[in-house]
C-alpha positions in Angstrom: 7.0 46.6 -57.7 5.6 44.2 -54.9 7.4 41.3 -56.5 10.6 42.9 -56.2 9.8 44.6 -52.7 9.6 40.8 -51.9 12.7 40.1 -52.8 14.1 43.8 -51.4 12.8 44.8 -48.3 12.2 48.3 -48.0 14.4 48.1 -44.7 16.7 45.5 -45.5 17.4 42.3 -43.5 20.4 40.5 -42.8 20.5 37.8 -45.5 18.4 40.5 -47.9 19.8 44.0 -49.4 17.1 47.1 -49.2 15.0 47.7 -52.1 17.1 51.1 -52.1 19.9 48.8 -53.2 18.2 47.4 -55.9 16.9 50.4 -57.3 20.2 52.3 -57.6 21.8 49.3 -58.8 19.5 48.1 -61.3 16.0 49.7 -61.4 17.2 53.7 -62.2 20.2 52.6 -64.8 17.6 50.5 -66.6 15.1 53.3 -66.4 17.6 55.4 -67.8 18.7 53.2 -70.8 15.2 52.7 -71.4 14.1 56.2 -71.8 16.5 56.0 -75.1 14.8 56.0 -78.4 15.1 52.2 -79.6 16.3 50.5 -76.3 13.1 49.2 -75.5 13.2 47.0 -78.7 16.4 45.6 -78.6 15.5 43.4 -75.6 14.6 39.9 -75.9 10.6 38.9 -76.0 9.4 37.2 -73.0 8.2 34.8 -75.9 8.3 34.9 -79.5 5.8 37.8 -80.6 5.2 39.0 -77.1 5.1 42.8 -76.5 6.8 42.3 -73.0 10.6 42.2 -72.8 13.0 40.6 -70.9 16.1 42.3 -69.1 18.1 39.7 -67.0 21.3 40.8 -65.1 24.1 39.5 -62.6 25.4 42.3 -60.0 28.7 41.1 -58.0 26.4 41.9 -54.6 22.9 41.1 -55.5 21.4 37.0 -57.0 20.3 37.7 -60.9 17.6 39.5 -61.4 14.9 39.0 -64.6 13.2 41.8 -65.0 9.6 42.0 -67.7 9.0 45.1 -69.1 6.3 46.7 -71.5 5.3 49.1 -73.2 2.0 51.5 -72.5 1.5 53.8 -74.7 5.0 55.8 -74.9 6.1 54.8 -71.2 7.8 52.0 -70.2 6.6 50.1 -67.2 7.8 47.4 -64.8 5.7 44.1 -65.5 6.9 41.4 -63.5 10.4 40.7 -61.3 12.0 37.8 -60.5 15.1 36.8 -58.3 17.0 33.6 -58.3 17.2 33.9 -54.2 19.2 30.5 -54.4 22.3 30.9 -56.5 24.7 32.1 -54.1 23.8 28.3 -52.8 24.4 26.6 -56.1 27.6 28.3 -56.9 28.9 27.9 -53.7 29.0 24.3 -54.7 30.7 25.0 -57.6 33.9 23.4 -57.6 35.3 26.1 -59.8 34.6 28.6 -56.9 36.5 26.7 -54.4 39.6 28.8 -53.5 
């Protein structure tokens, strides 16, 4: 959770959302579908044959997000976080985002 309190300050700063954001966004839905029977295993391997799982997602108001999960024991838990802090740079380049 320290990677993606990095990312998310707890309080928020002008260029950054609050972790609070982040969490009811991304964090407790995923938490959610996760707790389903099954869920867990239909996410992509971090590499082939690796136990850890990948769940990577675009929100209208926050850069993508990759998010590692694994299992221990029964539980699911948060294994690494990662945010692309520069894309709303790259697309605004985009020439198929000009207005």
């Amino acid at each position: 959770m320290d990677e993606a309190l990095r990312y998310f300050p707890t309080e928020g700063t002008r260029q950054r959302h609050a972790f609070e954001v982040l969490d009811e966004i991304i964090l407790k839905p995923l938490e959610t579908a996760l707790a389903q029977p099954g869920r867990f295993e239909k996410l992509t391997p971090a590499e082939p044959g690796s136990p850890i799982r990948i769940f990577a997602t675009q929100q209208a108001f926050i850069p993508p997000v990759i998010i590692y999960v694994g299992l221990v024991g029964d539980a699911v838990h948060l294994m690494g976080f990662e945010c692309d802090l520069d894309y709303w740079d790259l697309i605004a380049d985009d020439p198929e985002n000009q207005t």
